[in-house]
mmCIF file of the N, C-alpha and C atoms, coordinates in Angstrom:
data_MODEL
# 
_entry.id   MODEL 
# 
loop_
_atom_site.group_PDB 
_atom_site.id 
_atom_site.type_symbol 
_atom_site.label_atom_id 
_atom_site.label_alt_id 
_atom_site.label_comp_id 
_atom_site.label_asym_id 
_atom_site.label_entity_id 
_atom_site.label_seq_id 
_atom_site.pdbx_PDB_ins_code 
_atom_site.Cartn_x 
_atom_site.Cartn_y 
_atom_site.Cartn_z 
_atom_site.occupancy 
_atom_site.B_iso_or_equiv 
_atom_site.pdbx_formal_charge 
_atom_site.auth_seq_id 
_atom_site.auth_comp_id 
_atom_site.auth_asym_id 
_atom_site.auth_atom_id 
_atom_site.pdbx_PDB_model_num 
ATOM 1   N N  . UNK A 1 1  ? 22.352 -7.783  1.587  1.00 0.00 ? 1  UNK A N  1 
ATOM 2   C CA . UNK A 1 1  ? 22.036 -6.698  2.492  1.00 0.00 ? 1  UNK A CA 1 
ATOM 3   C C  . UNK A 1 1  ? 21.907 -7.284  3.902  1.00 0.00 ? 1  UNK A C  1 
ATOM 4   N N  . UNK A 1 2  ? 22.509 -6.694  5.042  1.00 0.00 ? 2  UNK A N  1 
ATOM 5   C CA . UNK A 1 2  ? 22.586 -7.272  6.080  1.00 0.00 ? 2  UNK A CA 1 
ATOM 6   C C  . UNK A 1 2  ? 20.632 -6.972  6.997  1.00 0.00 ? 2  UNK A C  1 
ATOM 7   N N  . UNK A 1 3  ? 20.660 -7.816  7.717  1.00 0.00 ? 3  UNK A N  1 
ATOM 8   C CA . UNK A 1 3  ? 19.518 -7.811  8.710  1.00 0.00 ? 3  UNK A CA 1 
ATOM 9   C C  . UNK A 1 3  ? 19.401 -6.637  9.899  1.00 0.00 ? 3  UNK A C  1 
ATOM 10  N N  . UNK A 1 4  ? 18.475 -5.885  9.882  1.00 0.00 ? 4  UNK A N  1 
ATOM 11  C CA . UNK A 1 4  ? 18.562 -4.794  11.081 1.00 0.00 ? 4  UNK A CA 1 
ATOM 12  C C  . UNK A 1 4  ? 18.396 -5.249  12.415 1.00 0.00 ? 4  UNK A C  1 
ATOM 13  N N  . UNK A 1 5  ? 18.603 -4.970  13.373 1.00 0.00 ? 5  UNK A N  1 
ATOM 14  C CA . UNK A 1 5  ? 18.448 -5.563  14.858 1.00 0.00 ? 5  UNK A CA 1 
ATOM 15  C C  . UNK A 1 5  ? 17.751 -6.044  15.265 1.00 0.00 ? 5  UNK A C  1 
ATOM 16  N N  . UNK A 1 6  ? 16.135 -5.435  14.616 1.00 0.00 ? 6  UNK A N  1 
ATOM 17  C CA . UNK A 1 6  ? 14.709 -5.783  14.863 1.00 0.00 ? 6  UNK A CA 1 
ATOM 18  C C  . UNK A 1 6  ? 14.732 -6.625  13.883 1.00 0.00 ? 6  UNK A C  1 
ATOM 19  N N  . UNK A 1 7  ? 14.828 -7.154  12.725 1.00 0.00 ? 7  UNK A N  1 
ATOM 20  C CA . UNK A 1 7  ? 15.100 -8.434  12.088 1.00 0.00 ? 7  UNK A CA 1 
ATOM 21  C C  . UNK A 1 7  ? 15.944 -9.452  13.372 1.00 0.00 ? 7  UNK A C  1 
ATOM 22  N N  . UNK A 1 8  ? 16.739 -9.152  13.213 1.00 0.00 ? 8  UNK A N  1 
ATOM 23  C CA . UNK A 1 8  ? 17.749 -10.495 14.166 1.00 0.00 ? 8  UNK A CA 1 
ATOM 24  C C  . UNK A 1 8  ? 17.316 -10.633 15.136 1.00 0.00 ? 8  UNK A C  1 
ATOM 25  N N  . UNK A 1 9  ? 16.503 -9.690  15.836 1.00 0.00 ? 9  UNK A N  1 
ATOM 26  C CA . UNK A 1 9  ? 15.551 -10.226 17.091 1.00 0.00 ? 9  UNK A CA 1 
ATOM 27  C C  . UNK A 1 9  ? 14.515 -10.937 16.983 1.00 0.00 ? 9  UNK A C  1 
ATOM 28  N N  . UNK A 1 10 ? 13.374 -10.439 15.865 1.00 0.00 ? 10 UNK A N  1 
ATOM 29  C CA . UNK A 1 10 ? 12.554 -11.612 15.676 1.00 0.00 ? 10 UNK A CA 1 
ATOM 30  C C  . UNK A 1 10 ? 12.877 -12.647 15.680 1.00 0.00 ? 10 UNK A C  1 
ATOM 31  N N  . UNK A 1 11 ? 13.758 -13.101 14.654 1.00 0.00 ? 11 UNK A N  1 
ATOM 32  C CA . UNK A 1 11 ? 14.569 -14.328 13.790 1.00 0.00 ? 11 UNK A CA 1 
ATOM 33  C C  . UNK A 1 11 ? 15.059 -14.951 15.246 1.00 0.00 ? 11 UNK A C  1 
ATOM 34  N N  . UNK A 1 12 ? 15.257 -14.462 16.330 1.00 0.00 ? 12 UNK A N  1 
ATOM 35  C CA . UNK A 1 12 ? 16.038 -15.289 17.277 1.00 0.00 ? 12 UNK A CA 1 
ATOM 36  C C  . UNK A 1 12 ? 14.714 -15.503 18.116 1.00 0.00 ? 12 UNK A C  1 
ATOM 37  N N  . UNK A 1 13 ? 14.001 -14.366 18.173 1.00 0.00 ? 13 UNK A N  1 
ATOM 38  C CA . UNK A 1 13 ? 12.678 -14.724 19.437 1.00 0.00 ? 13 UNK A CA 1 
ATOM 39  C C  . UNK A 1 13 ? 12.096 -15.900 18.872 1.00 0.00 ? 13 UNK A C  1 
ATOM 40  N N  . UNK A 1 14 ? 11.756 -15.661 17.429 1.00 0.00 ? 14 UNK A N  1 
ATOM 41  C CA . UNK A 1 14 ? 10.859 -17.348 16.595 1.00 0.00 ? 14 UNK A CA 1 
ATOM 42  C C  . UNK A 1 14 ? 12.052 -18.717 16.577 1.00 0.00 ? 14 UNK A C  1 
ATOM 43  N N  . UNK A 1 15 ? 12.928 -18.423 16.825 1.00 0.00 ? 15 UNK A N  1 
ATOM 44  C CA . UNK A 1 15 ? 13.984 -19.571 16.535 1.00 0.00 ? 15 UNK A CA 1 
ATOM 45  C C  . UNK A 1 15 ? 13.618 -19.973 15.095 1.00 0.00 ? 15 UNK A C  1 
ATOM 46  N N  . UNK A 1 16 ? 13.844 -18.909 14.037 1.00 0.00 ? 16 UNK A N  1 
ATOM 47  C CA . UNK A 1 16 ? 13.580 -19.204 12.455 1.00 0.00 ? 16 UNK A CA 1 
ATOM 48  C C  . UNK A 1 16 ? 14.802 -18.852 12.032 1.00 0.00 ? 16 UNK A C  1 
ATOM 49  N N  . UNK A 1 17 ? 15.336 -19.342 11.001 1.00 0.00 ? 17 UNK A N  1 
ATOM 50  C CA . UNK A 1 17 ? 15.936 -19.199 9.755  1.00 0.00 ? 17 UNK A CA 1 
ATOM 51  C C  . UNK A 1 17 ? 15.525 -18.499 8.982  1.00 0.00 ? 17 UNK A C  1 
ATOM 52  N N  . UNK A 1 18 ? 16.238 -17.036 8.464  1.00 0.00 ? 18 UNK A N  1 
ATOM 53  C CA . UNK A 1 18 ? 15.590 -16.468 7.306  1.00 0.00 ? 18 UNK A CA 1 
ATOM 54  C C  . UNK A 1 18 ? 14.522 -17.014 6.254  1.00 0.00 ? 18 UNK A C  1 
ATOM 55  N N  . UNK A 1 19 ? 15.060 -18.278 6.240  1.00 0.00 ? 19 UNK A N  1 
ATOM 56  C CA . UNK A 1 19 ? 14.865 -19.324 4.743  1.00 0.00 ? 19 UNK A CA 1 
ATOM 57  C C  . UNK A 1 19 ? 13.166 -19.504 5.076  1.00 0.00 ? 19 UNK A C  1 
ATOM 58  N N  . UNK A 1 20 ? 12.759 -19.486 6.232  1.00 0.00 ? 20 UNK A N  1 
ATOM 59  C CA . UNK A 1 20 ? 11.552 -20.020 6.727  1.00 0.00 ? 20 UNK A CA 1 
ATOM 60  C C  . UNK A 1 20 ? 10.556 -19.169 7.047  1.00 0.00 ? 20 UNK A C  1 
ATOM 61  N N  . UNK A 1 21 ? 10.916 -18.101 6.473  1.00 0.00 ? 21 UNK A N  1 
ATOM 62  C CA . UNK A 1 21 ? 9.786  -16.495 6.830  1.00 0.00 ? 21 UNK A CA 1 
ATOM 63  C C  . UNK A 1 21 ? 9.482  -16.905 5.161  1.00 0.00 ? 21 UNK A C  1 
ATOM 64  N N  . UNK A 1 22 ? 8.071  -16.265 4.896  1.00 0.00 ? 22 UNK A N  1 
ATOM 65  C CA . UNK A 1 22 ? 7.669  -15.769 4.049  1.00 0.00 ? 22 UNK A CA 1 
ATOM 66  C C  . UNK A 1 22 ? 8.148  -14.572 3.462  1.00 0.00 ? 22 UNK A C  1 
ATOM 67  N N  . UNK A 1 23 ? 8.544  -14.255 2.162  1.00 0.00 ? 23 UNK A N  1 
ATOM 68  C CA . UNK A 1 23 ? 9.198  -12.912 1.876  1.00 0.00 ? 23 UNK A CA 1 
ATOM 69  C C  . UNK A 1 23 ? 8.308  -11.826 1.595  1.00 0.00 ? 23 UNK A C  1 
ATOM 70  N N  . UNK A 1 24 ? 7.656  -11.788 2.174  1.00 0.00 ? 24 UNK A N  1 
ATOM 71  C CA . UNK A 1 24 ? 6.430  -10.593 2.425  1.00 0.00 ? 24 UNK A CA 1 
ATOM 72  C C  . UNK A 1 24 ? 6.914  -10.112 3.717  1.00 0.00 ? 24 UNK A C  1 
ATOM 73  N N  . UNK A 1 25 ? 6.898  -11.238 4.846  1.00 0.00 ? 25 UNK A N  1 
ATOM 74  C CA . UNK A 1 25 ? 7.141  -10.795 6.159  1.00 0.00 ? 25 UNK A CA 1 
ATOM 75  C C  . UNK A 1 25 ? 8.575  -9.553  6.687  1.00 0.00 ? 25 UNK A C  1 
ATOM 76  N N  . UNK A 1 26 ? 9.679  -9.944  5.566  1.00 0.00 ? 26 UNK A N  1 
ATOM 77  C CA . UNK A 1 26 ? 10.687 -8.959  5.974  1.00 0.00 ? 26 UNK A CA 1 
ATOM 78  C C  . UNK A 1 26 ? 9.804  -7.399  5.120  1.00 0.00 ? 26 UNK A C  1 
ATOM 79  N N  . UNK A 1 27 ? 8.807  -7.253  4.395  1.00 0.00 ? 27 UNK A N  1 
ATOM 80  C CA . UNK A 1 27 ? 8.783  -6.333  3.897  1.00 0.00 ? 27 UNK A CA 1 
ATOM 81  C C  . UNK A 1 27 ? 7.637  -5.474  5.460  1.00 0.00 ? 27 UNK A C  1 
ATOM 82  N N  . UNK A 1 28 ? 7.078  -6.386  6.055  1.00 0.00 ? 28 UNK A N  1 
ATOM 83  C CA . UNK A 1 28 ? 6.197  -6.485  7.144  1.00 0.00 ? 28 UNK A CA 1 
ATOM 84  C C  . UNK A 1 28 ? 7.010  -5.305  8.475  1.00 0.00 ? 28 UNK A C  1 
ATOM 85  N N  . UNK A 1 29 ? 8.092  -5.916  8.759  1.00 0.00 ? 29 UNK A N  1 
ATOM 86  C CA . UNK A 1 29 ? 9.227  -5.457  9.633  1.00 0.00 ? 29 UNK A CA 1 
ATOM 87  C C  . UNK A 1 29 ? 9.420  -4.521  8.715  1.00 0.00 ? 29 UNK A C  1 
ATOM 88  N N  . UNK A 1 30 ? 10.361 -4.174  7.978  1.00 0.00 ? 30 UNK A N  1 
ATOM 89  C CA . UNK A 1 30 ? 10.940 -2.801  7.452  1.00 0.00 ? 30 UNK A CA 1 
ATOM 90  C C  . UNK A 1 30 ? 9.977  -1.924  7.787  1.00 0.00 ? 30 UNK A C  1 
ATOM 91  N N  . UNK A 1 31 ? 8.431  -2.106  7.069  1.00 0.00 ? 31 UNK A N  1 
ATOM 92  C CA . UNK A 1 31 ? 7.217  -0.969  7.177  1.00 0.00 ? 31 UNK A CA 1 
ATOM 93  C C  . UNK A 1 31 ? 6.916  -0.597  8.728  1.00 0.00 ? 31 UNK A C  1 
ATOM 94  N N  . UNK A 1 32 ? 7.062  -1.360  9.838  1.00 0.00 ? 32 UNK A N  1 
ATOM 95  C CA . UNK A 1 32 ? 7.480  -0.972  10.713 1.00 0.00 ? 32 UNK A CA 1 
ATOM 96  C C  . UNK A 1 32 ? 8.432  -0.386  11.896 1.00 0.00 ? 32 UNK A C  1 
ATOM 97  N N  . UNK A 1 33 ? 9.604  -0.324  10.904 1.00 0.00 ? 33 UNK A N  1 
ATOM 98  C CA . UNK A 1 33 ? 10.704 -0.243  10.838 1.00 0.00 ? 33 UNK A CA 1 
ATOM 99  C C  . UNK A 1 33 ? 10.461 1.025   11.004 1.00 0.00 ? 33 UNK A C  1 
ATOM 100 N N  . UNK A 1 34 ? 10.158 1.869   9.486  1.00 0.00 ? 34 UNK A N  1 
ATOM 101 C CA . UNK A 1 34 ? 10.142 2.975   8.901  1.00 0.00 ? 34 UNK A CA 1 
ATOM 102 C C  . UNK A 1 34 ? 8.774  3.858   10.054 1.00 0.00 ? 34 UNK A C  1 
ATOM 103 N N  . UNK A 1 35 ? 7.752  3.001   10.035 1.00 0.00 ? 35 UNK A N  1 
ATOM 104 C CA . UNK A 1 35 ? 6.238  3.989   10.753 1.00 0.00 ? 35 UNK A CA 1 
ATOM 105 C C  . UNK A 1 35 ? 7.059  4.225   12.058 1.00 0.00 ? 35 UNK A C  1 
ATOM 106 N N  . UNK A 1 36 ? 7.999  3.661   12.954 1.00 0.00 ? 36 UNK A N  1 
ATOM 107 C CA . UNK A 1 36 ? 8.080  3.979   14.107 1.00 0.00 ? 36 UNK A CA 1 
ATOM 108 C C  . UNK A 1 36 ? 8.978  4.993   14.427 1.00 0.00 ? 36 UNK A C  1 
ATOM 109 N N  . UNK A 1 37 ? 9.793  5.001   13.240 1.00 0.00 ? 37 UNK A N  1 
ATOM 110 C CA . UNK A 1 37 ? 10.919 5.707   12.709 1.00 0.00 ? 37 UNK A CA 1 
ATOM 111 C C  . UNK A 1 37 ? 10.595 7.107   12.703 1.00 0.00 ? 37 UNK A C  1 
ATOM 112 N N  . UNK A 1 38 ? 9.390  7.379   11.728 1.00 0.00 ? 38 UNK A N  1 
ATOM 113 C CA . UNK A 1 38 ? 8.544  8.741   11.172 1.00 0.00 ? 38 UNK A CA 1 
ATOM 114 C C  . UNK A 1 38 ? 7.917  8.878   12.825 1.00 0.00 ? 38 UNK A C  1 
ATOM 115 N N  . UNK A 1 39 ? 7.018  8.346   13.462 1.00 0.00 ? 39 UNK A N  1 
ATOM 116 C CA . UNK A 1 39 ? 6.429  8.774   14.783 1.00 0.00 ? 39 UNK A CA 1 
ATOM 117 C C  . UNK A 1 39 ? 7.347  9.081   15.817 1.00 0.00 ? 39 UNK A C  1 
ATOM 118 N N  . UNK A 1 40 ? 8.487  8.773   15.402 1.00 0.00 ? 40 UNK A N  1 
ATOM 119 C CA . UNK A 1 40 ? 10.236 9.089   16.577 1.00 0.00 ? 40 UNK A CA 1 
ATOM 120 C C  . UNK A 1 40 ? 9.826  7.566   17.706 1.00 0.00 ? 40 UNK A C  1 
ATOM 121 N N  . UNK A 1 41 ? 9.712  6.640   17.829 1.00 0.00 ? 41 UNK A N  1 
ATOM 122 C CA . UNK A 1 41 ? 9.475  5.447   18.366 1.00 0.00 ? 41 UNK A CA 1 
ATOM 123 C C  . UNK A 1 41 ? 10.600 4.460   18.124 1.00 0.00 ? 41 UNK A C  1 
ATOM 124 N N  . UNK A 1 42 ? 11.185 3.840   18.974 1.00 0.00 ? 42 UNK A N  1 
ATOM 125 C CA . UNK A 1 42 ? 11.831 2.930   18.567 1.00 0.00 ? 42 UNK A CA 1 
ATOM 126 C C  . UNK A 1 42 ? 11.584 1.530   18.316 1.00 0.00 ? 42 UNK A C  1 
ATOM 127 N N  . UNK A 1 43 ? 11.575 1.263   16.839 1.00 0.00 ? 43 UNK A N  1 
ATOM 128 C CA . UNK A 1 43 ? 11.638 -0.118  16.948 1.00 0.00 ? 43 UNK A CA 1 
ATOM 129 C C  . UNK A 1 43 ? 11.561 -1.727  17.460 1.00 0.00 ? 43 UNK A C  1 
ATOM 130 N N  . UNK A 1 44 ? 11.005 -1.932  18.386 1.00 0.00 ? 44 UNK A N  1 
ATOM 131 C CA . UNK A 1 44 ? 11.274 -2.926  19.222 1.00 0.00 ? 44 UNK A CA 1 
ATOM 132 C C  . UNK A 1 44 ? 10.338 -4.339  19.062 1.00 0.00 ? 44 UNK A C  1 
ATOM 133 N N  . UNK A 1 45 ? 11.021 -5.110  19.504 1.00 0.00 ? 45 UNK A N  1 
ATOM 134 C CA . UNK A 1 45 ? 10.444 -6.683  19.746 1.00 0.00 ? 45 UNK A CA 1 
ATOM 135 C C  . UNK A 1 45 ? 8.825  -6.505  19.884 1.00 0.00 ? 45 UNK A C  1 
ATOM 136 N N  . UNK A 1 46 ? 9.076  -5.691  21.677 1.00 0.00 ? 46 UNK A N  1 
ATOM 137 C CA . UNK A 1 46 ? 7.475  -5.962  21.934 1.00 0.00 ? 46 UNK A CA 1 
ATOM 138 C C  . UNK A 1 46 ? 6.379  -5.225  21.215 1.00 0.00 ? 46 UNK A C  1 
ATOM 139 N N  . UNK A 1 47 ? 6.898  -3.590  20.321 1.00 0.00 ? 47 UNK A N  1 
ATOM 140 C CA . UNK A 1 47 ? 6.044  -3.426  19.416 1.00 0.00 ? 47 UNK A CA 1 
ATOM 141 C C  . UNK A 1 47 ? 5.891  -4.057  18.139 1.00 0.00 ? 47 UNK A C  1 
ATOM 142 N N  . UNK A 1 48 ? 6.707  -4.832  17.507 1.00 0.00 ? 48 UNK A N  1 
ATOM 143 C CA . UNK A 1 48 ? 6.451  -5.414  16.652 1.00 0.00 ? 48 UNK A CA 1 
ATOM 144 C C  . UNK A 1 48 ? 5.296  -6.615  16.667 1.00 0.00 ? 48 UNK A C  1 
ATOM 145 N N  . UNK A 1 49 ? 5.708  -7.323  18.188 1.00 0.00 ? 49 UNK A N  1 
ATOM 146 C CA . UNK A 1 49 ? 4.154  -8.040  18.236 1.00 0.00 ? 49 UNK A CA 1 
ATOM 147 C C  . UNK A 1 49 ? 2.917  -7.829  18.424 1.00 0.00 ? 49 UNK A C  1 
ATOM 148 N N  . UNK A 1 50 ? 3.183  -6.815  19.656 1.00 0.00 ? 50 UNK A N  1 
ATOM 149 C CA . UNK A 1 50 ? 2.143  -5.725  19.524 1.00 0.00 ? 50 UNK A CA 1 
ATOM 150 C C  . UNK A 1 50 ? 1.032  -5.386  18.273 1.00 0.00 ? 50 UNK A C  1 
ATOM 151 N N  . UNK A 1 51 ? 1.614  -5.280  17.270 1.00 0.00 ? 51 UNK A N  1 
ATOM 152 C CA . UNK A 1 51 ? 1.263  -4.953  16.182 1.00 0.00 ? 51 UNK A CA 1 
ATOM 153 C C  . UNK A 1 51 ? 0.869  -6.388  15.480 1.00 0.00 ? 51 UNK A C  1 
ATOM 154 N N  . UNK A 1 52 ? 1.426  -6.819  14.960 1.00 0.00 ? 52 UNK A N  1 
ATOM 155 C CA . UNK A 1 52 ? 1.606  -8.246  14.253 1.00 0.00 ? 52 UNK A CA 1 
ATOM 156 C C  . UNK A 1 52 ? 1.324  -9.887  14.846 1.00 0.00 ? 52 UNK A C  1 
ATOM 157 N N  . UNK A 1 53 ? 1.059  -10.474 14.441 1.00 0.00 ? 53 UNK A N  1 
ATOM 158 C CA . UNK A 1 53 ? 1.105  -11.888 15.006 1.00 0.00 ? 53 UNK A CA 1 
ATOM 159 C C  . UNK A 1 53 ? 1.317  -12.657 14.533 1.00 0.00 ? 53 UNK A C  1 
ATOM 160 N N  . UNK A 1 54 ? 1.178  -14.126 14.928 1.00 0.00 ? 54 UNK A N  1 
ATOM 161 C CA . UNK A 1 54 ? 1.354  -15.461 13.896 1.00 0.00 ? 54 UNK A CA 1 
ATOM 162 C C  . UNK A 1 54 ? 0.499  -15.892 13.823 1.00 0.00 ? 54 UNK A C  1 
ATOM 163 N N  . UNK A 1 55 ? -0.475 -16.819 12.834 1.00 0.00 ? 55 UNK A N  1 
ATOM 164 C CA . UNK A 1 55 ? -1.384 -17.303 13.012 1.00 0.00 ? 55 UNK A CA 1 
ATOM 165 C C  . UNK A 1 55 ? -1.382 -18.813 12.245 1.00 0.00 ? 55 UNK A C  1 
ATOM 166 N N  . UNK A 1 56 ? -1.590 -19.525 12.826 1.00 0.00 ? 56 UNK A N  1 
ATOM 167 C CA . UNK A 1 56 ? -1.432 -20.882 11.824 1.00 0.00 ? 56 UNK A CA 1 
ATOM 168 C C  . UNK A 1 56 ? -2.198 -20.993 11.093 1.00 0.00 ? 56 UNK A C  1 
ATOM 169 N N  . UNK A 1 57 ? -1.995 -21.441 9.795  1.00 0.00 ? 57 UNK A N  1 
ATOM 170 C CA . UNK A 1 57 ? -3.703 -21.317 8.959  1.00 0.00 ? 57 UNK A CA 1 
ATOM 171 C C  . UNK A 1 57 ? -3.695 -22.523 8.448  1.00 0.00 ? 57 UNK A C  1 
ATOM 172 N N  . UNK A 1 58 ? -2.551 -23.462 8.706  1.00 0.00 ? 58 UNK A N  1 
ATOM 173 C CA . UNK A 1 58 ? -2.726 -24.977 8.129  1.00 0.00 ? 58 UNK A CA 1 
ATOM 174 C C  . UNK A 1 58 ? -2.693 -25.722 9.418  1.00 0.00 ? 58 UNK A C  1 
ATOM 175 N N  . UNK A 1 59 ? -3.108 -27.014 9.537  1.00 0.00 ? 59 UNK A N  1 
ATOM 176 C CA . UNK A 1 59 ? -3.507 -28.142 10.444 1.00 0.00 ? 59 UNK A CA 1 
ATOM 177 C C  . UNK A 1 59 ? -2.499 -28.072 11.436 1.00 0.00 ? 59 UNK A C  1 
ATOM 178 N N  . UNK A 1 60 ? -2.128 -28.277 12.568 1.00 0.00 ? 60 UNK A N  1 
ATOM 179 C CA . UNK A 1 60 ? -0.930 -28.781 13.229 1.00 0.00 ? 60 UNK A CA 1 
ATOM 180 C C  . UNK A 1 60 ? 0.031  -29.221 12.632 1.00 0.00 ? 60 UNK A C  1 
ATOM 181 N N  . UNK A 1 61 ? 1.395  -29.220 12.527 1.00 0.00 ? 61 UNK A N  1 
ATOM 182 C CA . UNK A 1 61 ? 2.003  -29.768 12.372 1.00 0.00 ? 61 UNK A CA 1 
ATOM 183 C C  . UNK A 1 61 ? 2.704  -29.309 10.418 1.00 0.00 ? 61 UNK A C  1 
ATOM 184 N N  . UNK A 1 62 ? 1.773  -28.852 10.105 1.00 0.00 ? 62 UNK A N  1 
ATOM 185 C CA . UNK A 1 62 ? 2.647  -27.894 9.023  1.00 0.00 ? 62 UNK A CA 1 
ATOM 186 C C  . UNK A 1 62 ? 2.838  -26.416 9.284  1.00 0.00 ? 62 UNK A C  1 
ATOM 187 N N  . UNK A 1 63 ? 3.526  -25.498 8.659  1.00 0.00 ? 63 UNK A N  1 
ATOM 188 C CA . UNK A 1 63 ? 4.174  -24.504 8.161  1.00 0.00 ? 63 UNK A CA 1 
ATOM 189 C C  . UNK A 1 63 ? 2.955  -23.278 9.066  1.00 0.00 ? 63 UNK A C  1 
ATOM 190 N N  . UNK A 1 64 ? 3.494  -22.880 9.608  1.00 0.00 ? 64 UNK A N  1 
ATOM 191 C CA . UNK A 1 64 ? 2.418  -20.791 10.139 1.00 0.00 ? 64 UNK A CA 1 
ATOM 192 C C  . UNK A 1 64 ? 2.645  -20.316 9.318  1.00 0.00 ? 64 UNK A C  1 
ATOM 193 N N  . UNK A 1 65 ? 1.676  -19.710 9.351  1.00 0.00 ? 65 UNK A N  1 
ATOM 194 C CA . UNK A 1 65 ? 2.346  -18.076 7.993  1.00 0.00 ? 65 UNK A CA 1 
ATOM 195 C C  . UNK A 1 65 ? 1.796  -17.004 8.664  1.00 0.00 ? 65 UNK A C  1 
ATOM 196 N N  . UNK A 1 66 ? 2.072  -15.880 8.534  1.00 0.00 ? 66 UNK A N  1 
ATOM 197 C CA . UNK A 1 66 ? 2.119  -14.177 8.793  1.00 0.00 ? 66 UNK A CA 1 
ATOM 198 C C  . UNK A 1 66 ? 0.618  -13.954 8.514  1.00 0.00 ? 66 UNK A C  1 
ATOM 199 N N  . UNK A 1 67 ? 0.174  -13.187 9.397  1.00 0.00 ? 67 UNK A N  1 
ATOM 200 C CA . UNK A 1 67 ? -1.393 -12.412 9.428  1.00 0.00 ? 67 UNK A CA 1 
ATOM 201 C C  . UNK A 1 67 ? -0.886 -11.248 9.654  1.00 0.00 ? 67 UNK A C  1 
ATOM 202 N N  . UNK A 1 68 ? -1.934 -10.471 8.368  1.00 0.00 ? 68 UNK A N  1 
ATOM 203 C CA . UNK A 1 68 ? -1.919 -8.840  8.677  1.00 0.00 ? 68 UNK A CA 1 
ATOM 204 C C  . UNK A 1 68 ? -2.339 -8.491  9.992  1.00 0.00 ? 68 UNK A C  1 
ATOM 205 N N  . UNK A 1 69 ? -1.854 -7.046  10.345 1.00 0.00 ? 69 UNK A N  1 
ATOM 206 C CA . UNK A 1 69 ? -2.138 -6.314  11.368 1.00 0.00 ? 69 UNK A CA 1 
ATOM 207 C C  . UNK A 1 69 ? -3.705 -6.837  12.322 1.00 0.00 ? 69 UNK A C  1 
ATOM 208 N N  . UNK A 1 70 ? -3.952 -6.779  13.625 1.00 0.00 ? 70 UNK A N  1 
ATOM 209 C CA . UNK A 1 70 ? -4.686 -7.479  14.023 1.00 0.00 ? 70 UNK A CA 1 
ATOM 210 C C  . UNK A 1 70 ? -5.916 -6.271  14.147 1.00 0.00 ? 70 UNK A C  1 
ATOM 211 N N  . UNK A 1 71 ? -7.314 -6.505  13.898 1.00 0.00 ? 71 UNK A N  1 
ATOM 212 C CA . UNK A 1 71 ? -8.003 -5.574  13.732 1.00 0.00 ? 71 UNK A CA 1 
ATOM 213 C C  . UNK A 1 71 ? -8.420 -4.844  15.170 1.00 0.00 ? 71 UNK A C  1 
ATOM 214 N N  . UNK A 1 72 ? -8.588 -3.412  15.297 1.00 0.00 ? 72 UNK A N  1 
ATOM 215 C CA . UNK A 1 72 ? -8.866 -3.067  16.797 1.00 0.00 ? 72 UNK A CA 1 
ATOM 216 C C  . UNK A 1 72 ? -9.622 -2.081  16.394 1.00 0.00 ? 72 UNK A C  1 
# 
């Protein structure tokens, strides 16, 4: 299945390789995909961070992984 725009934009803004996301995270994007979709909103980079972030949860120098929605 090919990557949607807002996929290939992340993937290029992080300089990641599919291979290197967690496979939760594309399910992360789609669900926002779809909420912005239903509110008539488009999709975009800066709402996706907006929304989402990275957070490192291991030492320097290994692997980030994906944090849920940031609390407000």
């Amino acid at each position: 299945m090919p990557f949607t725009d807002l996929e290939v934009s992340i993937l290029r803004h992080l300089r990641l390789a599919p291979s290197q996301l967690h496979p939760n995270s594309l399910g992360f994007i789609r669900a926002l995909e779809l909420t912005a979709d239903h509110l008539g909103l488009a999709p975009t980079l800066p709402l996706f961070f907006y929304t989402f972030r990275l957070q490192r949860s291991c030492p320097r120098g290994e692997k980030a992984k994906w944090k849920v929605p940031k609390g407000k």
